[in-house]
C-alpha positions as CSV (number, residue, x, y, z in Angstrom):
1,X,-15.0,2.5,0.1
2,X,-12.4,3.4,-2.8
3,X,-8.8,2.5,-2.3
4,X,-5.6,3.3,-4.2
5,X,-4.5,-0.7,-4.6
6,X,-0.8,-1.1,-5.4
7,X,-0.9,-4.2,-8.0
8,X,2.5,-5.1,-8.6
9,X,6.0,-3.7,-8.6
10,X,7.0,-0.4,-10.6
11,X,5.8,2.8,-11.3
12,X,2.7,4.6,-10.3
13,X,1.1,2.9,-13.4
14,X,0.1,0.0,-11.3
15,X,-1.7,1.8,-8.6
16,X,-5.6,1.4,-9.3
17,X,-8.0,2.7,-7.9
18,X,-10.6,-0.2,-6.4
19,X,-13.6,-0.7,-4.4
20,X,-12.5,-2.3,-1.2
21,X,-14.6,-3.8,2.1
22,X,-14.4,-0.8,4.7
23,X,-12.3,-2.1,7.7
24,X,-13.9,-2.7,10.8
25,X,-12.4,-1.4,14.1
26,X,-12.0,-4.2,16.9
27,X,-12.6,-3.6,20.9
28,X,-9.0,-2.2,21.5
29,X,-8.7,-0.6,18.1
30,X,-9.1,2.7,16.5
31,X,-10.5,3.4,12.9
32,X,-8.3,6.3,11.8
33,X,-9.1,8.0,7.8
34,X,-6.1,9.3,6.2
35,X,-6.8,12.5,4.3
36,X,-3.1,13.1,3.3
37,X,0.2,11.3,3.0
38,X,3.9,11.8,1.6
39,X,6.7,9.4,-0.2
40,X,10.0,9.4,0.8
41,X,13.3,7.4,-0.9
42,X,12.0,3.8,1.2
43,X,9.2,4.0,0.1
44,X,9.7,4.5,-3.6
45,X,11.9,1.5,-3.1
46,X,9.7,-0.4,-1.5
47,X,7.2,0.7,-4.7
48,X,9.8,-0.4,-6.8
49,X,10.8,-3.6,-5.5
50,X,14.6,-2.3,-5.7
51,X,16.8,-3.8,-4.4
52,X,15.6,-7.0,-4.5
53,X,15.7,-7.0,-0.8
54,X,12.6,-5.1,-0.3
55,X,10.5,-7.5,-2.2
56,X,11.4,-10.1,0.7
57,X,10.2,-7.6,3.1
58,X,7.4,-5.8,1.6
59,X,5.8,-8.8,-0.5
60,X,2.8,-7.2,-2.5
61,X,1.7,-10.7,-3.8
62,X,0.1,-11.3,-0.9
63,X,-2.2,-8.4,-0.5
């Protein structure tokens, strides 16, 4: 499946989009598809790595 993958911190410019595995639901899980979402003032932060904080928190190194 396609995936918008955030890469590093910044702008929009470093969301691509990428093939990814499909996740896989577990016995006392649910597999929900997203057709829509919304950005708010956290979250730009968080996509912005500001202030220096949310980088602690939110480490996109790791994905």
């Amino acid at each position: 499946m396609k995936a918008m993958v955030l890469t590093k911190y910044g702008s929009s410019d470093f969301l691509v989009l990428q093939e990814v595995v499909k996740p896989v639901s577990g016995d006392d899980e649910v597999l929900v598809s997203v057709q829509a979402a919304s950005i708010n003032s956290w979250d730009w932060e968080i996509l912005m790595g500001t202030p220096f904080a949310n980088r602690v928190m939110a480490d996109c190194s790791s994905r």
